[in-house]
N, C-alpha and C positions, 0 to 999 in steps of 0.2 A: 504493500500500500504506500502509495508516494505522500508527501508533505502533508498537499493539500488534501487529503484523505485521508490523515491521520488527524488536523485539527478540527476537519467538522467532527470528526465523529468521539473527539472530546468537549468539543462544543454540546454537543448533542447529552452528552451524558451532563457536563456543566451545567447546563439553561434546562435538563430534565424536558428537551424537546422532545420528540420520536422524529421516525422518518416519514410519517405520513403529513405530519405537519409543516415538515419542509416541501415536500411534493405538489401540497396545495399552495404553498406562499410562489410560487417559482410555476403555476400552473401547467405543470408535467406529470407524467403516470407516477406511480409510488414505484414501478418497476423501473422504470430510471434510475434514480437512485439506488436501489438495491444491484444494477448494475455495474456504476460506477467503485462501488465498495466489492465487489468483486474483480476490480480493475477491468473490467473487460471492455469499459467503452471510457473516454476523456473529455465526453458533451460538457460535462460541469464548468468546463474552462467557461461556456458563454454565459453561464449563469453566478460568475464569479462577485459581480456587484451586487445581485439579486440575496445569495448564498452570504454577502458581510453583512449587508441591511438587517436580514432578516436575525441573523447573532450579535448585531450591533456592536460589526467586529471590522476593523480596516482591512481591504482586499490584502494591502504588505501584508499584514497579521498571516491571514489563510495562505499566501505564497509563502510565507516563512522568511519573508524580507524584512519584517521589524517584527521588534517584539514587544510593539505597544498595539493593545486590541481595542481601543476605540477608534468609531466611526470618524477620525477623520475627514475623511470623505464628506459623511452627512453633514458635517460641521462647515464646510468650503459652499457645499450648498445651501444650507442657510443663509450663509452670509451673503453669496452670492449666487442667488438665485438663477440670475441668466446662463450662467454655466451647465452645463450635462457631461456624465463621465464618457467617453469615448476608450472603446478597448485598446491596446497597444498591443502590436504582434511584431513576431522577432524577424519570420519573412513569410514569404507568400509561395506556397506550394503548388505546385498540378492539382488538376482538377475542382479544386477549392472555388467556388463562386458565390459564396456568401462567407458568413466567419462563423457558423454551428461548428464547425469541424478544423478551422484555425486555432493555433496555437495562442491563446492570450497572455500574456507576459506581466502585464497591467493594466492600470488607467490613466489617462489625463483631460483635465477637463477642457470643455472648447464651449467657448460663446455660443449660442444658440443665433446669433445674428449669421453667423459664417455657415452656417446646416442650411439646405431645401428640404423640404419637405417631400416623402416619398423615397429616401435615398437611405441606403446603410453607410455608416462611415468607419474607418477604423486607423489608425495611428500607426506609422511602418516603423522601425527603428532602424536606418539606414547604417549600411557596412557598404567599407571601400570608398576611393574617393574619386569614382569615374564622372562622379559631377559635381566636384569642389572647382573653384570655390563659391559655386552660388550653394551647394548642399554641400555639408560636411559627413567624413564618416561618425555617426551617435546622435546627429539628427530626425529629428522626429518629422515626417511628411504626414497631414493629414490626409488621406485618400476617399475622393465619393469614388464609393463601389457602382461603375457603369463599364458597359463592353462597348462604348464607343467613345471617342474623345473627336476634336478637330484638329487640322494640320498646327502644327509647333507649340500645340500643350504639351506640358508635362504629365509624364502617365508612367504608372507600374504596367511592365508589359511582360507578359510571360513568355519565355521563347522555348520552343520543342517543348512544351510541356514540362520544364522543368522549374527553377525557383524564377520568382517573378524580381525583375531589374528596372528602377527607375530611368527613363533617358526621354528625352526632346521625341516627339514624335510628330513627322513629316511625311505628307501624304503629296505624292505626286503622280502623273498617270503610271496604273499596272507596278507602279513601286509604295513602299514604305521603306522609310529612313529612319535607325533610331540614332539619337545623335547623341552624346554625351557632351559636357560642359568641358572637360578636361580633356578635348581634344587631340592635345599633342601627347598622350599617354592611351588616350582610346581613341580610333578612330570610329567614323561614322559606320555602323553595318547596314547595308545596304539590303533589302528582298526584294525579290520581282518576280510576277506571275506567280506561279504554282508555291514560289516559296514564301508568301504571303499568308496561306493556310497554317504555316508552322508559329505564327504570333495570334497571343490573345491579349486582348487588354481586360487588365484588373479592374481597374480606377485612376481616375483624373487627380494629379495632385493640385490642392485647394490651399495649403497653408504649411508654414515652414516653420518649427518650433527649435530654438536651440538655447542650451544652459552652459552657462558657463559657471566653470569650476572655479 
């Protein structure tokens, strides 16, 4: 049983909850749950905000990232209401077209001005520095989850199916160009015709979060 499946299910004995009571807060089957604690599926990751609310416990807490168990979280939203947590994932895998089945890493909050309405969103943790220096590597890209963007947004693009890669995306006849920021270290890859089917797009990058240490 990993971390996060050791502290619900001290939670659970703590707060004298059951598991039927978290099933209903989180409106999923009780056999869900009874899943998860058999390790055999890792859904819980989407229900990680849902799963601290509900223990009144900060998502760090249940990753095993801090060892302070207040709602945090709930406390940022109080104060600042216009805020909503947005997941953080580490990268963006094949097949994956929503985030039930993405990796969650964390949370960060995002303004509700910057979200449409109708759209899933979720926070990339960017590796490598094929597009510094407008993106750094540990930079956070906010991403709307859509399979289509226009010529020279920036977009998570997935190639042959495998991890999904931020870069410039440029649409010309019977081509797509993805283009990287850091040029003289990555060049432009070019497709055309037939190898146009081997790109999918994730999502449109909307927002560029960085911390400095």
């Amino acid at each position: 049983m990993d971390e996060v499946l050791n502290r619900i299910s001290d939670l659970h004995k703590e707060n004298l909850k059951n598991q039927k009571e978290l099933s209903i807060a989180l409106g999923i089957n009780d056999s869900a749950v009874t899943e998860w604690k058999k390790g055999k599926m890792k859904s819980y990751n989407h229900y990680l905000y849902q799963i601290a609310e509900f223990f009144n416990v900060s998502v760090d807490y249940l990753l095993g990232k801090s060892p302070v168990r207040h709602n945090t979280m709930e406390i940022l939203r109080t104060d600042s209401s216009s805020y909503v947590p947005i997941p953080i994932v580490g990268n963006v895998a094949a097949g994956y077209t929503a985030l039930a089945e993405t990796d969650i890493i964390g949370y960060e909050l995002v303004d509700t001005s910057v979200l449409t309405d109708g759209y899933e969103y979720a926070w990339l943790r960017v590796k490598g520095d094929s597009m510094s220096p407008l993106i750094l590597e540990g930079d956070l890209v906010l991403i709307r989850l859509q399979d289509e963007v226009d010529s020279g947004d920036l977009a998570v693009v997935i190639v042959d199916e495998e991890d999904g890669v931020i870069k410039r995306v440029q649409y010309s006849t019977n081509k797509v160009t993805l283009v990287s920021e850091n040029s003289d270290d990555y060049p432009p890859r070019v497709f055309q015709g037939k190898e146009i089917n081997r790109l999918r797009i994730w999502g449109k990058a909307v927002e560029i979060k960085r911390k400095l240490n």
